[in-house]
Structures are given as C-alpha cells and as structure tokens.
C-alpha positions, -999 to 999 in steps of 0.1 A, spaced: -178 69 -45 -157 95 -43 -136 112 -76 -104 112 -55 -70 103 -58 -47 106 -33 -13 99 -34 21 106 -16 60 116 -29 77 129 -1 106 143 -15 83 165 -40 68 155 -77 85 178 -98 120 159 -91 108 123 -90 125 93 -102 114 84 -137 92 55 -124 75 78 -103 67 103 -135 51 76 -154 33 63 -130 20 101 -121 14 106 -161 -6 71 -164 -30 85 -141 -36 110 -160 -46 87 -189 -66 65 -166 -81 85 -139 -91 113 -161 -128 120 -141 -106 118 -107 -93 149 -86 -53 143 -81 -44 150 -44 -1 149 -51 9 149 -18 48 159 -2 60 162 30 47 190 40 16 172 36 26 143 58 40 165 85 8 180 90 -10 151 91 13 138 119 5 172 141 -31 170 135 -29 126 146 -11 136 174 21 123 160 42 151 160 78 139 169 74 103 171 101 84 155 84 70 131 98 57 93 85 74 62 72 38 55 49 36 86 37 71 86 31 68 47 7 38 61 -12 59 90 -12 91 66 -36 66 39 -56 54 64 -65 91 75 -69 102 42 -95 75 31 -110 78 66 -116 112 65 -122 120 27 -126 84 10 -110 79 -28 -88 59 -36 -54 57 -25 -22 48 -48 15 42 -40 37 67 -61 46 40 -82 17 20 -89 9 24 -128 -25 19 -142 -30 2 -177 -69 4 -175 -88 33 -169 -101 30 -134 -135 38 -144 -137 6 -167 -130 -18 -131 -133 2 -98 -163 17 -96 -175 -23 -97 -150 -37 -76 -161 -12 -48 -198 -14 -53 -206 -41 -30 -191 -30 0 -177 6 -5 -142 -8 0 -115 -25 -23 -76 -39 -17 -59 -60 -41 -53 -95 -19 -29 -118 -10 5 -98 -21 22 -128 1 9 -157 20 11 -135 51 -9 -109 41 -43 -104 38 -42 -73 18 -14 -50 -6 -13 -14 12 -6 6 -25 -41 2 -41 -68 13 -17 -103 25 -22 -132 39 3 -163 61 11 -154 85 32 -160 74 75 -156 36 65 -161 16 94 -132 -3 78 -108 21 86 -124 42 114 -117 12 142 -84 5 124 -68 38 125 -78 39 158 -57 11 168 -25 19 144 -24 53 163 -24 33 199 1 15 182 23 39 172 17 62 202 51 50 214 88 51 191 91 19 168 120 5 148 105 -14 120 124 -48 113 129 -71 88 143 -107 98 166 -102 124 176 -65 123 190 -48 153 192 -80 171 229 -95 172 237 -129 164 248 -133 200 210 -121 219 195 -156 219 167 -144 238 155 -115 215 163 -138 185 139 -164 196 113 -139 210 120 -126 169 113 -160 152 81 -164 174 72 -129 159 79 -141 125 60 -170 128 31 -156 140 21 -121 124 -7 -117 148 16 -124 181 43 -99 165 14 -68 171 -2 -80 203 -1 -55 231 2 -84 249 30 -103 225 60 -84 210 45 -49 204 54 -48 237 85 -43 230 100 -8 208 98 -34 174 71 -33 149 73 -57 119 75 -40 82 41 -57 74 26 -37 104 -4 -19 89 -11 -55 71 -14 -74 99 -33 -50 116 -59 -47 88 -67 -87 94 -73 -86 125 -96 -61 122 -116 -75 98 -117 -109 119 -135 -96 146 -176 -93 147 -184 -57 140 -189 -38 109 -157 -36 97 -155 -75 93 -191 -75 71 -175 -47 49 -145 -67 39 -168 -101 34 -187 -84 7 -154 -68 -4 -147 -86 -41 -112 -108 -42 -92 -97 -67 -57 -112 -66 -27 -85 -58 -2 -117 -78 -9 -104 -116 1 -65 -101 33 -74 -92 42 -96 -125 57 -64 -142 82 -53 -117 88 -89 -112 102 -88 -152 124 -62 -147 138 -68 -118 154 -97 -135 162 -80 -165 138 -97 -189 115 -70 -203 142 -61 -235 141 -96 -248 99 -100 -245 80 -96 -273 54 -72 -272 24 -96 -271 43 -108 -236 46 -76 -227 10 -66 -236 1 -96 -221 14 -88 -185 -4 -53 -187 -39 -67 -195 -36 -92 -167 -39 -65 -135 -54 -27 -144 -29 -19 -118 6 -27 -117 35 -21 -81 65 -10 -86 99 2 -75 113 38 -84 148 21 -88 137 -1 -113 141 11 -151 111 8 -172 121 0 -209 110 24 -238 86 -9 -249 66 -14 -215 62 31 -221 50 30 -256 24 -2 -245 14 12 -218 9 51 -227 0 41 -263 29 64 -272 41 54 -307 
C-alpha cells in the first residue's frame, strides 16, 4: 500500500481553525511511517486545469470530491478530510482493513449512502476509482448548483418541486443523465451516489468493493455528535475514552470546539 496521506485545506494550513490543527497534529501521532501531502488551493486549481476543469462553476465541496478521486487514482494512499482525527495509529487497523481488496471507506454514514467520502484508502490505478472518475468528470463537464432539499426552487415552481422530491427519493434517478442530472442540479451527496452505482455494476470495480471489509462509518461520527450538543464538559473521561476507542477515526466540523478533555485523551497530553 502506499505510505501516503493526502489531504486538503483550501484556505492554507498555517491559519486553520483549531479543529483543523488537531486534527493535522493527530496525524502526526498516528500516521508517523506516512508521507503528509497538506494540500491548498493552489493545489486544487491545478488539479482542475490538468482534469479539464478549469472554469467550471463548481463548489469547493464538489471539486474537493473530484480532486480525492484523482489523487488516489493517480498516486493511491489514503485520503482524509481536514478534520477527521485519528485516535489509533493507522498502522494498528488500515493496513488490514485494505488488505483484501486494496480499497477501504468507512460505510453507511446515512441510510442513503453507501459510503463516507472523508476516510478513503487505495493502490494507486484502482479500478474502483478509474471508471468512477471517469463518470464524475462527464458529470461535472457542465456548471452545477449543488442542493440541499428544496434550494433554489421557490415555494411557488410546483413542477421543479415535484421533479425535486422525485430526486430525493431516489438518489440514483437524481444523477441519471437520463433523470434530473439533466438538469443544471446536482445533489450534495453527489460523489456518494455515484460511487454505488459504480460498484453495482459487473466489472472490476464491483468485485473490489465485495471484498472491501464493512466497517461502520456510525461510531466516527459519535464525537462530533457530543459536541454538537454541548455534552463533552459534563462526560466523564471513561465516556469520553470510550467514544475514542470505538472508531480509530473520528469526522468532524472546524466550527465545533473541541474541549481541553477530548485534547488531553486523545493526544495523551497531560
């Protein structure tokens, strides 16, 4: 596998969010035999030249999305979201959570995804992202607004709302060529609903992810889940411990304010 971790702050490293330094200072801890690829938006830019990208209206979301997928496509490693935190060091789970197939994702994040985008691993020329950046690219080869709900639809456009709820209902419709990709809407679980339908058609891509390991995204996103409703001051520390032994990976938000308690368990600062 490769010793590679790539990952991306677009505004620059040195004047991150807090969240965003620990996170960056974990790996340091926990990925100590990895190579740290910190990439800004320089970085990004150029990737969007070299895909063909080049001034496509695309959200730093989406491109962040198309920018892993080239990365692990082209170099393999593993891919983390600037705020994903590791507890465990990576060389204690990874190495056999990618073993069988040469590819790991945490899975389920919701019930409508197959997948969580912010942990990634593979060998470099995967055939499970070499058809699948493929089709993202086609996808984005025209200007999207990405959408939550009902955005940019008013209360009064019955016909775009209903066409909407049909695309909420049915992920796989809502980035059809032939469904609403047709029109200049993409949903914000894009690249996850592309990834499944990948992976559900015969080919090499689809035996990759069947030998893929399941390991549930759910236990990742207990932390942030803590603070965001303000509970981590008043757990005890065997709570607390106990949320970062359950995922060696754990998703979070640079707004959220990580209590001097989840840094000294987590660091083993004293």
């Amino acid at each position: 596998m490769t010793m590679k971790l790539h990952s991306l702050w677009n505004t620059g490293w040195e004047t991150a969010p807090p969240i965003v330094r620990l996170a960056r200072s974990s790996w340091m801890d926990h990925a100590r035999d990895y190579d740290l690829n910190l990439l800004e938006a320089g970085d990004l830019d150029a990737a969007m030249r070299e895909l063909g990208l080049a001034g496509r209206n695309i959200p730093i979301q989406a491109a962040s999305d198309i920018f892993r997928a080239y990365l692990l496509y082209e170099q393999g490693g593993l891919w983390l979201d600037a705020t994903c935190l590791l507890s465990t060091p990576l060389a204690d789970w990874l190495p056999h959570a990618q073993e069988p197939s040469g590819f790991f994702a945490f899975t389920r994040p919701g019930p409508d995804r197959l997948i969580a985008s912010w942990c990634l691993a593979a060998r470099p020329k995967s055939k499970i992202f070499e058809g699948l950046l493929n089709d993202i690219l086609d996808y984005w080869s025209r200007d999207r607004r990405v959408y939550s709900g009902f955005d940019y639809l008013s209360r009064f456009n019955r016909i775009g709302r209903r066409r909407r709820i049909a695309a909420l209902t049915d992920p796989q419709w809502a980035i059809s060529s032939a469904g609403y990709a047709r029109t200049g809407f993409a949903p914000y679980y894009w690249f996850h609903y592309h990834f499944a339908r990948h992976v559900s058609q015969k080919g090499e891509a689809g035996q990759i992810w069947s030998q893929t390991p399941r390991v549930s995204a759910v236990p990742a996103l207990a932390l942030a889940q803590v603070l965001r409703n303000g509970d981590a001051e008043d757990l005890e520390q065997s709570s607390l411990a106990t949320i970062l032994q359950a995922s060696p990976v754990h998703k979070l938000n640079w707004r959220l304010d990580l209590p001097q308690s989840i840094d000294t368990l987590l660091l083993g600062k004293t």
